[in-house]
C-alpha atoms as an extended CHARMM CRD file, in Angstrom:
* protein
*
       120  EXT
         1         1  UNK       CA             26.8190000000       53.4870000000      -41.3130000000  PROA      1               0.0000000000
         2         2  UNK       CA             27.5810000000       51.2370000000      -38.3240000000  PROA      2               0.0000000000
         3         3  UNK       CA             26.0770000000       53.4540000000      -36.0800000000  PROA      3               0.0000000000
         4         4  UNK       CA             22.7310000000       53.8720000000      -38.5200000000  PROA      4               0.0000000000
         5         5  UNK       CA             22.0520000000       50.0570000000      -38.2060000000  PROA      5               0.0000000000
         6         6  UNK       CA             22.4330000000       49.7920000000      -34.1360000000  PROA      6               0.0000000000
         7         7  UNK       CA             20.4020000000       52.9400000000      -33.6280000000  PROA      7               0.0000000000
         8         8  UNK       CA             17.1460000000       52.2750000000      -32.9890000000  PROA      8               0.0000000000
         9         9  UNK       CA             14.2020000000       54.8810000000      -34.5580000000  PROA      9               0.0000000000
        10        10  UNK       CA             12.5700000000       56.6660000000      -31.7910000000  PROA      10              0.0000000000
        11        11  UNK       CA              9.1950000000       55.2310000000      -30.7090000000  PROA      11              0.0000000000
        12        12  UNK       CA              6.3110000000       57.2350000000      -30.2570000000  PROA      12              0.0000000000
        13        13  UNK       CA              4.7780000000       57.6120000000      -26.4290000000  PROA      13              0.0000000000
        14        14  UNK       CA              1.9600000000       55.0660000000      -27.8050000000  PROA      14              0.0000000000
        15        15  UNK       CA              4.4940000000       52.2960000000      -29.0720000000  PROA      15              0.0000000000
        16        16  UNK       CA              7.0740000000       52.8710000000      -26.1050000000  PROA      16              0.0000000000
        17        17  UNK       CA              4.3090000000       52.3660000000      -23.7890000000  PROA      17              0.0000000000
        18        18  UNK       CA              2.8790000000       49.3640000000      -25.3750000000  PROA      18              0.0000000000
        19        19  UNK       CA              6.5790000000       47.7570000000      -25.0640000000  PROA      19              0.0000000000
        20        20  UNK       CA              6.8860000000       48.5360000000      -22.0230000000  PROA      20              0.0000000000
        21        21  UNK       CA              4.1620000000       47.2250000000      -20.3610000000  PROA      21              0.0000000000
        22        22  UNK       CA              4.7950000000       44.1520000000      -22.2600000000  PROA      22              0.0000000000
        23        23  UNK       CA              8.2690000000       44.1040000000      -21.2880000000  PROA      23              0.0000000000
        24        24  UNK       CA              6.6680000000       44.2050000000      -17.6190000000  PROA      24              0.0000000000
        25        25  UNK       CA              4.1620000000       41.1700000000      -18.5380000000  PROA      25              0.0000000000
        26        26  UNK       CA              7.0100000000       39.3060000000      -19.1880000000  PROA      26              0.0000000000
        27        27  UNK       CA              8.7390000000       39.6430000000      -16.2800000000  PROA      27              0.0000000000
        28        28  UNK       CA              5.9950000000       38.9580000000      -14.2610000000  PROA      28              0.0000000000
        29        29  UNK       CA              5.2880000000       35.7350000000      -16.0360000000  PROA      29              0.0000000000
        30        30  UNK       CA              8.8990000000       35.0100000000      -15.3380000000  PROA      30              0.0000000000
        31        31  UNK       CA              8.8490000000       36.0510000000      -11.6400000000  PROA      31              0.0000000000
        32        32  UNK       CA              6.3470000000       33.9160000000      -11.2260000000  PROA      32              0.0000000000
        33        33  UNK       CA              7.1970000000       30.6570000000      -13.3390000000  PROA      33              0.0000000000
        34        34  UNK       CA             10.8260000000       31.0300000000      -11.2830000000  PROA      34              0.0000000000
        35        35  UNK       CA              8.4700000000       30.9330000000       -8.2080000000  PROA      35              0.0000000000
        36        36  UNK       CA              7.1800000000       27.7570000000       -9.0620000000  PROA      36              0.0000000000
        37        37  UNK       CA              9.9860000000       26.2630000000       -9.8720000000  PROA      37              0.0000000000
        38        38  UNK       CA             11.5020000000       27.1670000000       -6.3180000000  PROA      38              0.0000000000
        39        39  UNK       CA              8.2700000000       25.6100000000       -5.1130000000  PROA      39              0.0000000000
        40        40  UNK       CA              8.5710000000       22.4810000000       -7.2010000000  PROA      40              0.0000000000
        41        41  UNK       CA             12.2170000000       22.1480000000       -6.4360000000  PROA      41              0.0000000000
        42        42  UNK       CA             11.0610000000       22.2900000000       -2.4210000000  PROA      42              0.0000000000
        43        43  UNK       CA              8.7070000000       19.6670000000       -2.8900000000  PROA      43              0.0000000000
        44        44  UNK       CA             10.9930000000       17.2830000000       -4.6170000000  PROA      44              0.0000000000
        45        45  UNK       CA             13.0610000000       17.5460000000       -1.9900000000  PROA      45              0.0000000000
        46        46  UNK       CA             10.5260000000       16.9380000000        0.3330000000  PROA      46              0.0000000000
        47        47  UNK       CA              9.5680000000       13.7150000000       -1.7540000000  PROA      47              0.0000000000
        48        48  UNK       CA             13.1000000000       12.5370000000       -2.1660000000  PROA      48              0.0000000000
        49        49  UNK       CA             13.4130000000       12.9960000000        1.8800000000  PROA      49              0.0000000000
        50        50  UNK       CA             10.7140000000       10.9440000000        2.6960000000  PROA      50              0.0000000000
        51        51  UNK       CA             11.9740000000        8.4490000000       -0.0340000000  PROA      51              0.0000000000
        52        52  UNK       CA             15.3690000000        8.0720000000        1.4630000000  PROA      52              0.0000000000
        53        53  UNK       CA             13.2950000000        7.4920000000        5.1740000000  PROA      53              0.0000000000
        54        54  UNK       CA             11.0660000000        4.9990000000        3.2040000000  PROA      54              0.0000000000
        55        55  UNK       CA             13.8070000000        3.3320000000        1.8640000000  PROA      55              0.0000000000
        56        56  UNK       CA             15.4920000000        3.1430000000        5.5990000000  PROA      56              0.0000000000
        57        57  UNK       CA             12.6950000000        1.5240000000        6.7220000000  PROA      57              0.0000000000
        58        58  UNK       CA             12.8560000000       -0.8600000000        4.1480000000  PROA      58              0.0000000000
        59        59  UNK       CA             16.0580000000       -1.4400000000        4.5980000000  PROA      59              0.0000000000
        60        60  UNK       CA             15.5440000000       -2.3360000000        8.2220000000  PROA      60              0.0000000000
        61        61  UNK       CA             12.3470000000       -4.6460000000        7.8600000000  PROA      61              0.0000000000
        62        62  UNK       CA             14.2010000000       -6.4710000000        5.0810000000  PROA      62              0.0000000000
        63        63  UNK       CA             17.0560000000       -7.4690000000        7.6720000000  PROA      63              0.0000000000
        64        64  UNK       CA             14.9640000000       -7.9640000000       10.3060000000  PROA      64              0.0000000000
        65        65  UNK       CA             13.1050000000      -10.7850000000        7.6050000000  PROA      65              0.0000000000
        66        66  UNK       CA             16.5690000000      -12.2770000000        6.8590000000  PROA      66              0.0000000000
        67        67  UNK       CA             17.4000000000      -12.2220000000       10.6940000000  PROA      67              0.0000000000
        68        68  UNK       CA             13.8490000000      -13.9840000000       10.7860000000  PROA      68              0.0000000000
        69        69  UNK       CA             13.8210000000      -16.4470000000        8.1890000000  PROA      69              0.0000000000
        70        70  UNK       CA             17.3660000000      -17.3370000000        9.9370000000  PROA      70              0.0000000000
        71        71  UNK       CA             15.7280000000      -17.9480000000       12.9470000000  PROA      71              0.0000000000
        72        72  UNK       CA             12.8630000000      -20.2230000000       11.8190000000  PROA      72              0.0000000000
        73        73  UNK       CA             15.2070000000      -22.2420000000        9.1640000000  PROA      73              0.0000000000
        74        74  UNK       CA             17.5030000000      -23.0530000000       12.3490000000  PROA      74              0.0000000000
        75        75  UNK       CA             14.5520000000      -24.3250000000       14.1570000000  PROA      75              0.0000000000
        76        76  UNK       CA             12.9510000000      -26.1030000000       11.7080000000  PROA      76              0.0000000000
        77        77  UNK       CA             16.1630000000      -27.7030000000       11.4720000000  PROA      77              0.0000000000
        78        78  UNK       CA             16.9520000000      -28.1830000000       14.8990000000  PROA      78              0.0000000000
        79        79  UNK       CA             13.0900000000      -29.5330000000       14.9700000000  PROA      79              0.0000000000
        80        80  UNK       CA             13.7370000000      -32.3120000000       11.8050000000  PROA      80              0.0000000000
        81        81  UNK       CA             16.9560000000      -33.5150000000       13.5580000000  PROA      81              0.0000000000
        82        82  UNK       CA             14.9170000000      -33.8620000000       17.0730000000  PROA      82              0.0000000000
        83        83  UNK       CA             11.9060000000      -35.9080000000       15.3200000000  PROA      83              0.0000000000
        84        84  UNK       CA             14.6030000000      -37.6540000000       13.2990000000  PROA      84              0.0000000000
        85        85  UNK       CA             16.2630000000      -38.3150000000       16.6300000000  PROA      85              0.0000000000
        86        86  UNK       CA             12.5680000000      -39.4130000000       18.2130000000  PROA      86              0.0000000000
        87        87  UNK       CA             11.7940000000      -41.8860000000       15.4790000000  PROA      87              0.0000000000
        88        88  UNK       CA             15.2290000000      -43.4910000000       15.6230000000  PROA      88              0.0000000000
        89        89  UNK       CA             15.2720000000      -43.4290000000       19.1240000000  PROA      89              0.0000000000
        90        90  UNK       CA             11.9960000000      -44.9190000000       19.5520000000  PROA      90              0.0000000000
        91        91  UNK       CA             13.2200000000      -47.5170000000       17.2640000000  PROA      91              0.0000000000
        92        92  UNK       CA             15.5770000000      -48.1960000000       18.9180000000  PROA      92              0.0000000000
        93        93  UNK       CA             13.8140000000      -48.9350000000       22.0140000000  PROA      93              0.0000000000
        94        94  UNK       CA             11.3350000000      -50.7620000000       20.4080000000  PROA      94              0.0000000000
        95        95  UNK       CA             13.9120000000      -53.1630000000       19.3040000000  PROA      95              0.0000000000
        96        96  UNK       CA             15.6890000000      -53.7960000000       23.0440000000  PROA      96              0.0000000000
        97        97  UNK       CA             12.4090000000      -54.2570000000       24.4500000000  PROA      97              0.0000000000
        98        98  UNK       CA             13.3270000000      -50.8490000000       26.3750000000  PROA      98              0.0000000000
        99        99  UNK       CA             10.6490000000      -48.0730000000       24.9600000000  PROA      99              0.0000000000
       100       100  UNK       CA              7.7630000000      -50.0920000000       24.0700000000  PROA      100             0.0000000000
       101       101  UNK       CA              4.4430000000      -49.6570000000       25.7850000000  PROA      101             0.0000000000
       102       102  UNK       CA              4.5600000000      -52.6990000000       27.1730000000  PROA      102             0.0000000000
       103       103  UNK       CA              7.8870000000      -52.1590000000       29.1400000000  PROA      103             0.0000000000
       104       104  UNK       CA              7.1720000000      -48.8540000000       30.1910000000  PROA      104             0.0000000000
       105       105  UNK       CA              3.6350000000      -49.8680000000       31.5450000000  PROA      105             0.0000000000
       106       106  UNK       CA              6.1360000000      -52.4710000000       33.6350000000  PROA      106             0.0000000000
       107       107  UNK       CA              8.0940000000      -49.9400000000       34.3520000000  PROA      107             0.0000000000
       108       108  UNK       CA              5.3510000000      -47.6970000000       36.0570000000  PROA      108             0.0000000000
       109       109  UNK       CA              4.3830000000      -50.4390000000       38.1290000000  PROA      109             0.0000000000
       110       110  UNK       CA              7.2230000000      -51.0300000000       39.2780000000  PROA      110             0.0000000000
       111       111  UNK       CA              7.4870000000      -47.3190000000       40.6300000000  PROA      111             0.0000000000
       112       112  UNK       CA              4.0550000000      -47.1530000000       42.1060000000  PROA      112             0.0000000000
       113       113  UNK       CA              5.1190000000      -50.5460000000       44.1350000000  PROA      113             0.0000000000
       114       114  UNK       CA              7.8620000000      -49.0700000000       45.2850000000  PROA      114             0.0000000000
       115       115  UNK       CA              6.3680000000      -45.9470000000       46.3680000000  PROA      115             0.0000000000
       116       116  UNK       CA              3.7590000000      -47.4730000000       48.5800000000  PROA      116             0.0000000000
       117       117  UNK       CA              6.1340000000      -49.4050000000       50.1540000000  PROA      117             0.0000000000
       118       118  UNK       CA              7.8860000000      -46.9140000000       51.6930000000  PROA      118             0.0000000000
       119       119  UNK       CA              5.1030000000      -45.1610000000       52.7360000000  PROA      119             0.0000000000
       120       120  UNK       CA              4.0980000000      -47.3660000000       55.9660000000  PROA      120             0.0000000000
C-alpha cells in the first residue's frame, strides 16, 4: 500500500505537457529574479563603497575643522592677550608721562634735530 500512495497516476501527453512547461515558467522566473538579486547585491556594494569613501572624506574635513578651529582659538587668544597687553601697556605709559602723544611728539623732535645736525 506504501508504494500505491507514492506512485503517482500517469499523466496524459496533454497534462504532462502543461506541467512541464510550467515547471519551465518557473524556472525562468527564478533565473531571472536570482539575476536581479546578483544585480542588486552589485549595486549595494557599489553604494556601500562610495559610502565608506564619503565617509573618508568626512572624516578628513572634520579633522582638518578641528585642526582649524585650533588654529583660530590660539590666535584669537594670542590676539586678546596682545590687545590686553596694548591697553595696559599704553596705560602704563600714559601714567609715566612715557607713551602719551605729547611725549612722543617730543620725542620726534628730538630725532629730526638730531638728524639735521649731523647732516652738515
Amino acid at each position: 500500500m506504501a508504494e500505491d500512495a507514492n506512485a503517482r497516476p500517469p499523466h496524459s501527453p496533454r497534462t504532462a505537457g502543461i506541467i512541464q512547461h510550467f515547471e519551465r515558467l518557473v524556472r525562468l522566473h527564478t533565473d531571472a529574479l536570482n539575476e536581479d538579486v546578483q544585480v542588486t547585491n552589485e549595486r549595494i556594494g557599489q553604494l556601500e563603497t562610495a559610502q565608506i569613501v564619503a565617509n573618508n572624506t568626512l572624516t578628513t574635513l572634520e579633522q582638518t575643522l578641528a585642526a582649524t578651529n585650533t588654529s583660530l582659538a590660539a590666535i584669537i587668544t594670542q590676539l586678546d592677550r596682545m590687545e590686553q597687553f596694548g591697553c595696559e601697556g599704553r596705560q602704563q605709559g600714559d601714567n609715566d608721562g612715557n607713551g602719551s602723544i605729547a611725549s612722543t611728539t617730543r620725542d620726534d623732535d628730538m630725532e629730526y634735530s638730531a638728524d639735521t645736525e649731523h647732516d652738515d
